[in-house]
N, C-alpha and C positions, 0 to 999 in steps of 0.2 A: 436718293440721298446718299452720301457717304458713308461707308463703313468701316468702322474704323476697330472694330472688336479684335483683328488681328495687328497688334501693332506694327509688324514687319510686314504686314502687305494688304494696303486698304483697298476698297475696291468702289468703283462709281459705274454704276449700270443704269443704265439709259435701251430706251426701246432699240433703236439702233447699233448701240454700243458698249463693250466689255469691256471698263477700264480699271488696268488696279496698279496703285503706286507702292513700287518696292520699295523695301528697306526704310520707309514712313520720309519725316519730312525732319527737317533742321531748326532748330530755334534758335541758333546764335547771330545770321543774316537776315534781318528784316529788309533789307536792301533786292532781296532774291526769294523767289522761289525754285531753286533748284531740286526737281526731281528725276527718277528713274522712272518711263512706265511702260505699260505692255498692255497693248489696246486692239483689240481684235471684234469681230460681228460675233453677235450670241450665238451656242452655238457651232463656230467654227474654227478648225484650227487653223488658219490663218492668220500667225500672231506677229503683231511690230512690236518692237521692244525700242527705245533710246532714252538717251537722258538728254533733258533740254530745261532750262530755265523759266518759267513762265512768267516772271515779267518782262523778258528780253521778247518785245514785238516780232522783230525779224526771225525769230529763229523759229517761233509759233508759228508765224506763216510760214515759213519754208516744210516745216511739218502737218501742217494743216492739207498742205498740195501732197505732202509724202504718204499720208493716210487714205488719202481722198483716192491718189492712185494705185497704192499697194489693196488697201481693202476695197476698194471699189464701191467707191460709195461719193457723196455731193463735201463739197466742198463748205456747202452752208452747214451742212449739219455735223461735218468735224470739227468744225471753226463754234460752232456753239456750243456742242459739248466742251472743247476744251475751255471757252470763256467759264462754263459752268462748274466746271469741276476745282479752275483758279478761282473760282470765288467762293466754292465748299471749302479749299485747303486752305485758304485765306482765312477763314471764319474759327475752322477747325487751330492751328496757328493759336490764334491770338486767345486760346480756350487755356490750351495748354501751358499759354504765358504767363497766363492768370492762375493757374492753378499749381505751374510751379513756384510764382512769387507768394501765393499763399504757403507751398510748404514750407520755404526758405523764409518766409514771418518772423522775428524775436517772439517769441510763445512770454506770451506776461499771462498770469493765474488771477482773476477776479476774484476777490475772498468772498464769502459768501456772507450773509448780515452777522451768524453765530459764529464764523470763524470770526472776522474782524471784533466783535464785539468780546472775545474768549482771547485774542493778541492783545486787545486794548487791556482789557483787565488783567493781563501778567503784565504789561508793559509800568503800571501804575503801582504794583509791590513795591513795598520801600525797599524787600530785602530780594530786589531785581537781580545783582549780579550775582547773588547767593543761590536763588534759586536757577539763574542760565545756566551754573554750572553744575547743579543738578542736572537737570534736563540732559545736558552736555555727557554726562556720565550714563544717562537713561539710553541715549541715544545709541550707545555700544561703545564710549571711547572708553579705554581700560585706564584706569590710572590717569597722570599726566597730567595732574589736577590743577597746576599751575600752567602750564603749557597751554594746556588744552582751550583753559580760558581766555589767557593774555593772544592767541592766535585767532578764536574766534573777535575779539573787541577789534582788530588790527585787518581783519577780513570784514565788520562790520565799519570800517573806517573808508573804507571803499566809496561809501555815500559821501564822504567831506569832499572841501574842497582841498585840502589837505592828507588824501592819506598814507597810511602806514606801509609799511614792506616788513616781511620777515622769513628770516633764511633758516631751515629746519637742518640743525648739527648730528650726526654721531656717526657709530661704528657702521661698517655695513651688516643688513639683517636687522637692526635695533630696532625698526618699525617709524624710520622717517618720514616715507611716504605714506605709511601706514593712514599714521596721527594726521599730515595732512588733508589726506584721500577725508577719511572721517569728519574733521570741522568740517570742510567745505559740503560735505552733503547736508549741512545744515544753512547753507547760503543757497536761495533760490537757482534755478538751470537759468534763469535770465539773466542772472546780474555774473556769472561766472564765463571763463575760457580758458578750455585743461586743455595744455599742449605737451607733448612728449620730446619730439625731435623739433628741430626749425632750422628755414635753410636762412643764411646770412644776410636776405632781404626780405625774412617773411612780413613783421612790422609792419613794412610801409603798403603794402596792398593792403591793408584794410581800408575799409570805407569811412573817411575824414570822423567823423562821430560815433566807429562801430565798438573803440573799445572806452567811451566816456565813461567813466565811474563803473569799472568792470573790475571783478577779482580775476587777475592772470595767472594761473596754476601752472608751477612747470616739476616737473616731475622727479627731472635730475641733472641739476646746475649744467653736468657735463653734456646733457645731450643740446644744451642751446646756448656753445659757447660762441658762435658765431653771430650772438644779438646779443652779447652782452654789453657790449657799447651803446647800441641803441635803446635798449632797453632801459640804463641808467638815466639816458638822456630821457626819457619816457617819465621815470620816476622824480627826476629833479626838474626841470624845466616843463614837465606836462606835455610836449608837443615835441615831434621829430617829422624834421621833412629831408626828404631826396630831393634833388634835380637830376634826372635822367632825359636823353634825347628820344623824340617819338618820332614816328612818321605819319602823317594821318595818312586820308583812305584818296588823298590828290596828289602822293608820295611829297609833300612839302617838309622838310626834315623841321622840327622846329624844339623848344626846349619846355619842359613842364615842372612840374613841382607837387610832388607828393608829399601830401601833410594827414596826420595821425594825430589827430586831438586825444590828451588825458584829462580829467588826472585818472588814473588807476592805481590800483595796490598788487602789489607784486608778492609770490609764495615761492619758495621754491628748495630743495632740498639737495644735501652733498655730503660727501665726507670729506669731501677738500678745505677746511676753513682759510688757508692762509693761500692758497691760489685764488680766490673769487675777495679778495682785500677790502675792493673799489664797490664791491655788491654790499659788502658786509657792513660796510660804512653807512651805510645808507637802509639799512635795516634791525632789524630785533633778531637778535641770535637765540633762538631756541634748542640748547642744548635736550637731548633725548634722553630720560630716565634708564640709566644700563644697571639699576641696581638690580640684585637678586630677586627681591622684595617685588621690584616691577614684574620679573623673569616670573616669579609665581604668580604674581595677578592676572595675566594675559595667558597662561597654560591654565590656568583653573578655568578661565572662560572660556579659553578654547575646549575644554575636556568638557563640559555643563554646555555649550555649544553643540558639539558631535554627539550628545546623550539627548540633545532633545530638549533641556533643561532652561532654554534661554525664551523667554517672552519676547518675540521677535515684531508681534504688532504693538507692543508698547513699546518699544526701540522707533519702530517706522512713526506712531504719534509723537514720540518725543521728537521727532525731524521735523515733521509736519509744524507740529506749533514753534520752535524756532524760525523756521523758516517764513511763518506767516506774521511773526514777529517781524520779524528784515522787512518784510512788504510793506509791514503799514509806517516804519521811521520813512518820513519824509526831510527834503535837505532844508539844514536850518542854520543861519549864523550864531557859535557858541564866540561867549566873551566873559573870559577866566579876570575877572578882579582882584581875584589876589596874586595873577602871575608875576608884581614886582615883588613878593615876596619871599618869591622857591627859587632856591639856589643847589646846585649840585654841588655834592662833598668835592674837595682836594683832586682827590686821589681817582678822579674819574678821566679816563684819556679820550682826547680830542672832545674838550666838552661841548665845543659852536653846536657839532651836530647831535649828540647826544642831548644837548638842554631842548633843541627844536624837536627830537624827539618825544621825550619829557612829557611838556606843554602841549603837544598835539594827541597823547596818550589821555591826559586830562580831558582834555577837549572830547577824545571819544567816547568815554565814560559820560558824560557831561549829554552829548547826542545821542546818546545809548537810553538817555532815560528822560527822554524831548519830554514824556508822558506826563512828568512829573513837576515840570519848569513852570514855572508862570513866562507868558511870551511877553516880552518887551515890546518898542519901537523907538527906534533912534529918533530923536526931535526933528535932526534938521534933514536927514533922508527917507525916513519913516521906514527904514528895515526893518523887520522883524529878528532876535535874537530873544536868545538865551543865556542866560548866566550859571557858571557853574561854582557848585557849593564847597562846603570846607568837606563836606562828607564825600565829594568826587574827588577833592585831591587824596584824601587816607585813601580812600579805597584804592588808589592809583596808586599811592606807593608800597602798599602791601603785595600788590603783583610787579609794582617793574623794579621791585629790591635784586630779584635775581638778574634781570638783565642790568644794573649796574653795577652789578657783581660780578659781569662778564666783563664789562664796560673797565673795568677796573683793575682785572686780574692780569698779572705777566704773565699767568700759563693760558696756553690754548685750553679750551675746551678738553678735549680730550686727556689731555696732560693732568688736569685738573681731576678730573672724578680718578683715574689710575694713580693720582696724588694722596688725596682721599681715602681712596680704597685703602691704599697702604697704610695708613694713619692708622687706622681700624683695624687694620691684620697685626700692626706691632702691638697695640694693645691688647689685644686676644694672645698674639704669641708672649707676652709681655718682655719686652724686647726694648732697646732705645736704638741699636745700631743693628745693621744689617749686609748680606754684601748682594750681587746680580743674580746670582745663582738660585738665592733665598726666595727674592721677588718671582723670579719665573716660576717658580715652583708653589709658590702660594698663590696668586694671582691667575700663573697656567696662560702667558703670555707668550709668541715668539721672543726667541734670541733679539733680534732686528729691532722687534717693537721695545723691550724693555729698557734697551741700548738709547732707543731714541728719546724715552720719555725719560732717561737717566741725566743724557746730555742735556737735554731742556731744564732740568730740575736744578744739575748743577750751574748752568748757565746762568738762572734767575737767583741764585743763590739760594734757593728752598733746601739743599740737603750740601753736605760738605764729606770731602773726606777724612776719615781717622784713622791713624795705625793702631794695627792688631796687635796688643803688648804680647802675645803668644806664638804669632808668627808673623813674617818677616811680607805680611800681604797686608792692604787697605780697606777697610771696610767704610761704610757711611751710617752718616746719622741726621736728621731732621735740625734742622738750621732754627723753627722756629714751631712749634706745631698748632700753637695756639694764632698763625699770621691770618688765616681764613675766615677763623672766628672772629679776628679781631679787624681784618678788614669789611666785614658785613655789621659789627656793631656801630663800626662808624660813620658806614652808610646810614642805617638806618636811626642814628645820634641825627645825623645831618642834615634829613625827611623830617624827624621828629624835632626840630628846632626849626625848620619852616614852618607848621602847624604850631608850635607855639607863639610863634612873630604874628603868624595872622591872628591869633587869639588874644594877643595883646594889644595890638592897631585896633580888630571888633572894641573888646572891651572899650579901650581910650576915649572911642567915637561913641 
């Protein structure tokens, strides 16, 4: 028999003969058996060594006569062994093909009857999304309680045939990838694919179906800007193909077509917001928590962490039942009845894609809690759907108030909480006007950075200048301080007067 315990050099011994194949055998040509061997009488040093193909007839026999008269021995009985030992490495082949398509498998998790039945019954809480972000916080994510959640719904949106994208904003160090590293360990190993770098064709190699309904993690916008075109095309249109020239194995040059079925949901983290434009459009901007207030929540846990202090297998259950939650939603058609009645405020920019956002955020609220629906079916196609409640839309605009809050604002992200901040320092300094010098110095910003979020500030008109009646230099002052407050009241005026429209249409009916 063959032996094969040495990978780098099997050996096939026979009463006659000493044969062992270096360097083992190849699994990419099934077309060939090309090996190296070195076959001598037991026993003796007398040893042939070559390399020869073993399904190439001729070459066999031309070696068959080379053994027969180097070792000295019948030509019947080199000629059998070698028949023998092609058809052990033949056998041995097609083991290892089998065993590496097993490792390379998609690994899917069989709930067991107490898991599934322990997912079903959190899936059926009325106060479902209340309690996921619990868990959410059990799980180890610090704060970010808004974040946290609205990124998990948008990573469970992954199952639609519609879903979400969202781009993780702030400083460097803020814990962008942190936050996302964290939801996504609460999204099954099956249904995800965490990429770091990618080369400018990665995409299109995958296998026509490998990334359907998959969360595509990327790390850091900058290391995969050379698929962000395709990428886009990935997230709006579902599907991107190449045409590239092949040659097949008859050298016949001929033309093919690489196709990448979606839909997918896309993740992915930067501190560039106004370089990646065309990404942002087309996703939920998650700005990152840089308050103080964060800054202590996430050092207390780090310090209660390195003390030993942190309950690390009720962290690992809190993943686990998330996660076996994801398992059991299966895909289902949602259909939102009251969508002619939600209208987004004024004041929200480029609303086409922001309302398609909106609506599809509903929808995953809506698929988020299948558990709870009574399932319908269409009359005349007998689809099965869903319909989603007045309680799916509150709940929906309670979390995507601050992404129209982005949606809405003339400052960047960034510009905005260093806006903010100030807001709050002049009040503690009790102050109305201020000059550059003041900011750096309370804040604790570069030169450069203060400079630029000064120009943004006076560009939108948020702050103006005023002369120093004392001296002969200009200081600033806040344009409006109450504009933030008072553009999130009218947001949510705006939410709140679509729930009243549908409460009054119910009622009528």
């Amino acid at each position: 028999m063959l032996d094969t315990s040495n990978p780098n050099n099997y050996s096939y011994i026979t009463k006659h003969l000493e044969t062992h194949v270096l360097g083992g055998i190849k699994l990419n040509k099934l077309e060939s058996l090309r090996i190296t061997l070195s076959i001598q009488k037991p026993k003796q040093h007398n040893i042939l060594r070559h390399s020869i193909d073993l399904y190439n007839d001729n070459q066999v026999e031309k070696f068959t006569r080379k053994v027969a008269e180097r070792l000295e021995i019948g030509t019947s009985v080199a000629r059998r062994t070698l028949q023998e030992l092609t058809h052990e490495l033949e056998n041995y082949r097609f083991l290892l093909l089998e065993k590496e398509a097993e490792l390379h498998k998609p690994y899917f998790k069989e709930l067991s009857a107490s898991e599934e039945k322990e997912a079903i019954k959190l899936a059926k809480r009325k106060d479902l999304l209340k309690k996921t972000n619990e868990l959410i916080g059990k799980s180890g994510v610090i704060g970010e309680a808004y974040n946290r959640q609205t990124m998990y719904l948008i990573f469970t949106s992954r199952k639609t045939n519609n879903p979400l994208h969202c781009i993780s904003l702030g400083s460097s160090g803020t814990g962008k990838t942190h936050l996302q590293s964290k939801v996504s360990e609460l999204i099954p190993q099956e249904d995800k694919v965490e990429m770091t770098v990618l080369s400018a064709n990665a995409f299109y190699y995958f296998n026509r179906t490998e990334l359907q309904h998959k969360l595509i993690l990327i790390e850091d916008l900058d290391g995969a800007e050379s698929v962000l075109y395709p990428l886009r095309e990935l997230q709006t249109k579902k599907r991107i193909t190449k045409t590239v020239v092949h040659k097949d194995t008859k050298g016949t040059t001929r033309t093919i077509h690489l196709t990448v079925e979606g839909p997918v949901s896309v993740a992915g983290c930067t501190t560039q917001e106004s370089i990646y434009e065309d990404n942002s459009n087309r996703s939920f901007l998650l700005y990152i928590d840089e308050s103080q207030e964060q800054d202590k929540r996430i050092m207390d846990y780090q310090r209660k962490l390195s003390a030993g202090k942190i309950d690390l297998e009720a962290e690992q259950k809190a993943r686990e039942t998330l996660k076996n939650l994801q398992r059991i939603l299966k895909p289902i058609k949602v259909i939102n009845p009251f969508a002619e009645y939600l209208e987004l405020p004024q004041s929200v920019f480029k609303p086409r894609r922001t309302n398609s956002h909106y609506l599809q955020f509903i929808e995953v609220i809506t698929f988020y809690k299948q558990f709870q629906r009574e399932k319908k079916y269409d009359e005349q196609t007998g689809e099965e759907y869903i319909e989603t409640t007045i309680e799916d839309i509150e709940e929906a605009n309670e979390l995507i108030i601050e992404t129209l809050l982005h949606k809405s604002d003339l400052l960047s992200g960034a510009c905005r909480s260093f806006f903010e901040f100030l807001k709050l320092i002049l009040v503690q300094e009790n102050q109305t006007t201020f000059t550059n010098a003041e900011v750096r110095r309370w804040i604790r910003l570069p030169k450069s950075t203060v400079r630029r979020r000064f120009l943004e500030l006076l560009d939108t008109e948020n702050i103006v200048r005023v002369k120093d009646k004392n001296k002969k230099t200009y200081r600033y002052e806040l344009a409006d301080k109450e504009e933030y407050s008072n553009l999130k009241a009218t947001i949510q005026k705006a939410l709140q007067d679509c729930i009243d429209k549908i409460n009054r249409a119910n009622g009528s009916d």
